[in-house]
C-alpha angles and dihedrals in degrees: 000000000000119000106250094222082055094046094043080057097041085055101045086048086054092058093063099051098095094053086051089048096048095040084048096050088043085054098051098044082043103038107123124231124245112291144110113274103255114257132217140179106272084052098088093058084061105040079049120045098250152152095007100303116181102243109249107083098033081047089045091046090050090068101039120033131212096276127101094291086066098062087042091053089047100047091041090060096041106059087037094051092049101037081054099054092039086054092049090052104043106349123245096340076062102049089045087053098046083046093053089052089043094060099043123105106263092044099043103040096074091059083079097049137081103232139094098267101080086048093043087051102043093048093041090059084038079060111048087047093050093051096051094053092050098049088048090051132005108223123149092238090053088036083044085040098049087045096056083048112054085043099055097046093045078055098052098069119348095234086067092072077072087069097049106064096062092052095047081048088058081046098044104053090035091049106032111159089052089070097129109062087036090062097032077057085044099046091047081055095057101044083058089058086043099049104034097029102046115003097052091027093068095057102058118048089258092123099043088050090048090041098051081050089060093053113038099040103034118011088044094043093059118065090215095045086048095050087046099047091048085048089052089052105272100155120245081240100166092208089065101042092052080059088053093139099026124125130211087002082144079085096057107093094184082053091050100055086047098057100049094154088049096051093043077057097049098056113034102027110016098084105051086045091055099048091048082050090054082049100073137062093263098084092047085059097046093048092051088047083060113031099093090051090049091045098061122095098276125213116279105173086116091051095037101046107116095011117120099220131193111262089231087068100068099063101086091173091112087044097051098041091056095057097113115197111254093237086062098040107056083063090065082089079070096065095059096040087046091049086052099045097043098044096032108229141085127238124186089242095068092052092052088051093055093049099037084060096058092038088066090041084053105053089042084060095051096041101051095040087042095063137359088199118102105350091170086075112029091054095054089102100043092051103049089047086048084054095054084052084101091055099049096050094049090046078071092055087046099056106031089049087050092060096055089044086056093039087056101040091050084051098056090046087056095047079048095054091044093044 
């Protein structure tokens, strides 16, 4: 007769099969064919620890080079990463869903590329698993799991610390009596941004590139933002209005002596004015006005010429179909709350849902506020975790009706018994 211990494992083996099937069957429509991951020109500042990079993709690029075992790392971790975090939230409907987004274009593309945006959205989606499992049960691996996690995606990009508090917050008030390590992970979070996001930043022209960007191509381009910004002190300097729409003119030098009043801006006020202005309720409009725009699959020709891709990849229809309109979206907070109140009980999920909504909300903000310069790239991440948003609401139905099922079902066994 088997052993119980064996046949407990056996069982709980045989409850992951489906994920492994799913993540296997993503990987072969997705594996890449052989060829060297494409290279641009903010690559070598990753393949060579420079310019302030955060550590995780220089660190990542040390191991694998940019030869045909890199697009097969990348891709590897990515449909694992996202097939997991769809099977935390809904089983294996979630994990199907979250494959389907993991081997569409603007997902998938970046697997093939040297730069930070493979790496943000595989351990996004690592997150977001990581902190579900742990919410659900505190061990030290999941605990040891969620912090490596959380670590190596706030080192990614800075902008991705946004990401992390809220869900620390879902942790923190689930898992209250662990507060220490969950602050002492939260806190090494926030000495990578810190460290990575202020105190080297301010040390390279990152901020005055990003910042130019703002201006020229989106302050100076609506009337309201232009009246506002004048207001705040940008200076009437004739060379930079006649940019008004360009894009990366920091790099001009010929601009840049042209624009003296500008410059003298850049450096010394611009960034004190930018951060009260973020400050306000303005930027939270414009972004809403926006969302949906920047939300929608962007144009990637420039980041696809020369790739092989699977012919899977091409077709966007799944992508596009599960853009939901902000107005609708933001909504989506209704459907936890509504599963606690009218079951009346809490459940970690619904906290995480809650948090994970305003999460997303959080790093859009950021990121769009952050750089006007290619968009198309910087809000693949916001938009596929905007697309799991679904998922993660209807984790909260599942669960919550579940529970009921199995609360019934234990009350008829014991009318049974006393029958």
């Amino acid at each position: 007769m088997p052993n119980p211990t064996v046949r407990a494992d056996r069982n709980r083996l045989r409850q992951w099969l489906p994920l492994v099937a799913v993540a296997a069957t993503a990987l072969a429509l997705s594996f890449p064919s052989p060829q060297v991951a494409k290279i641009f020109p903010d690559s070598v500042t990753y393949l060579h620890w420079s310019e302030g990079r955060p550590p995780t993709v220089p660190l990542f690029y040390l191991v694998f080079r940019p030869d045909a075992p890199i697009n097969i790392a990348q891709t590897v971790l990515s449909m694992v990463a996202w097939t997991t975090m769809g099977w935390m939230l809904l089983g294996l409907v979630g994990a199907i869903y979250a494959a389907m987004l993991a081997v569409s274009l603007p997902v998938l593309l970046w697997n093939l590329s040297v730069l930070s945006e493979s790496l943000g959205l595989t351990f996004g989606a690592a997150l977001c698993a990581a902190t579900v499992a742990l919410g659900r049960q505190w061990t030290r691996p999941r605990f040891a799991l969620w912090a490596a996690c959380a670590v190596l995606f706030t080192g990614v990009r800075v902008e991705n610390f946004l990401f992390v508090p809220p869900l620390c917050a879902a942790l923190l008030l689930w898992h209250r009596a662990r507060w220490l390590p969950l602050l002492s992970v939260g806190a090494a979070t926030a000495l990578l941004f810190l460290v990575f996001g202020v105190i080297l930043d301010r040390g390279t022209d990152h901020w005055q590139n990003r910042m130019t960007n703002v201006v020229l191509t989106r302050v100076l381009q609506d009337p309201e933002l232009t009246i506002e910004f004048f207001a705040r002190g940008l200076p009437r300097d004739e060379g930079m209005l006649a940019a008004r729409g360009q894009m990366l003119k920091y790099y001009d030098t010929e601009w840049r002596n042209r624009t003296p009043a500008f410059q003298h801006w850049l450096d010394d006020e611009s960034r004190p004015v930018y951060m009260r202005w973020l400050t306000t309720l303005m930027p939270h409009r414009k972004l809403i006005a926006w969302m949906d725009s920047i939300m929608h699959r962007g144009q990637y020709d420039y980041y696809t010429g020369g790739l092989h891709l699977p012919a899977i990849t091409m077709d966007a229809r799944m992508y596009d179909a599960t853009q939901i309109p902000f107005v609708y979206w933001r909504w989506m907070a209704v459907v936890p709350v509504a599963c606690a109140v009218l079951t009346l009980s809490v459940r970690f999920i619904d906290l995480f849902g809650l948090a994970y909504l305003i999460a997303v909300y959080v790093l859009t903000f950021g990121v769009y506020h952050g750089d006007s310069g290619e968009l198309d790239r910087h809000m693949v991440l916001v938009a596929a975790l905007y697309r799991m948003a679904p998922i993660v609401v209807l984790a909260s139905v599942w669960e919550h009706a579940h529970a009921l099922w199995q609360r019934w079902r234990n009350g008829a066994r014991e009318e049974d018994v006393t029958a």
